[in-house]
N, C-alpha and C positions, 0 to 999 in steps of 0.2 A: 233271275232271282233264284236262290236255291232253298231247293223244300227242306220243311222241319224235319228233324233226325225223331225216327220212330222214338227212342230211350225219351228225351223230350217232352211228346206227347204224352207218352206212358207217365211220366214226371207227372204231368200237370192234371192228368184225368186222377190218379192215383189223391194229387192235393183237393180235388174237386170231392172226391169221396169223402177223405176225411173231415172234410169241412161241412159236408152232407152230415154223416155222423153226430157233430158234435153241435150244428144248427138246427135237426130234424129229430126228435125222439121219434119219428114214425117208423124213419130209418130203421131205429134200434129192433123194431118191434118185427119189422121183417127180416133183419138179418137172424133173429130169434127163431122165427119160426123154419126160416130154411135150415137154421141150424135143428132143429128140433126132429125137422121129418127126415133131415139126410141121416139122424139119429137112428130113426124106424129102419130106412133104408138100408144101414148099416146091422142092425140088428139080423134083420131079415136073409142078407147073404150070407152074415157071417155064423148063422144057423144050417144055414144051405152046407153052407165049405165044415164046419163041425161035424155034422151027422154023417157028410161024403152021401149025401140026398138031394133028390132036387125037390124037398119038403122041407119049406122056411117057416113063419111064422103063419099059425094060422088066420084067417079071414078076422074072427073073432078078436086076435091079440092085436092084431094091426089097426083095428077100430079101434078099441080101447087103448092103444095109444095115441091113436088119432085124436079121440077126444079130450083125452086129459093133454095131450100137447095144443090143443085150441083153447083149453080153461086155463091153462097156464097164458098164453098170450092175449 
């Protein structure tokens, strides 16, 4: 018997997600929040790569996104 073609699989886990999505609002609430911190995260080096520093966001600023990206989710 010959094994499933990798593209395939990717097919069918990819239909599995979207139907996760659109079955699960929990889903939404986590793809939210990854979206939210890779936000922080993004802020953070792209502050680093600005200044030409390796001084991103302070302790203080990253909390206080932290928390308002938790009060929003």
């Amino acid at each position: 018997m010959r094994e499933p073609q990798p593209a395939l699989l990717l097919l069918i886990l990819e239909g599995l997600a979207l139907l996760a999505l659109v079955l699960y609002p929990f889903v939404w609430l986590v793809l939210l929040s990854t979206v939210l911190y890779g936000a922080i995260g993004f802020a953070d080096d792209y502050r680093k790569v600005a200044r030409r520093r390796n001084l991103g966001l302070t302790a203080r600023e990253k909390l206080v996104m932290q928390v308002a990206s938790a009060s929003i989710v």
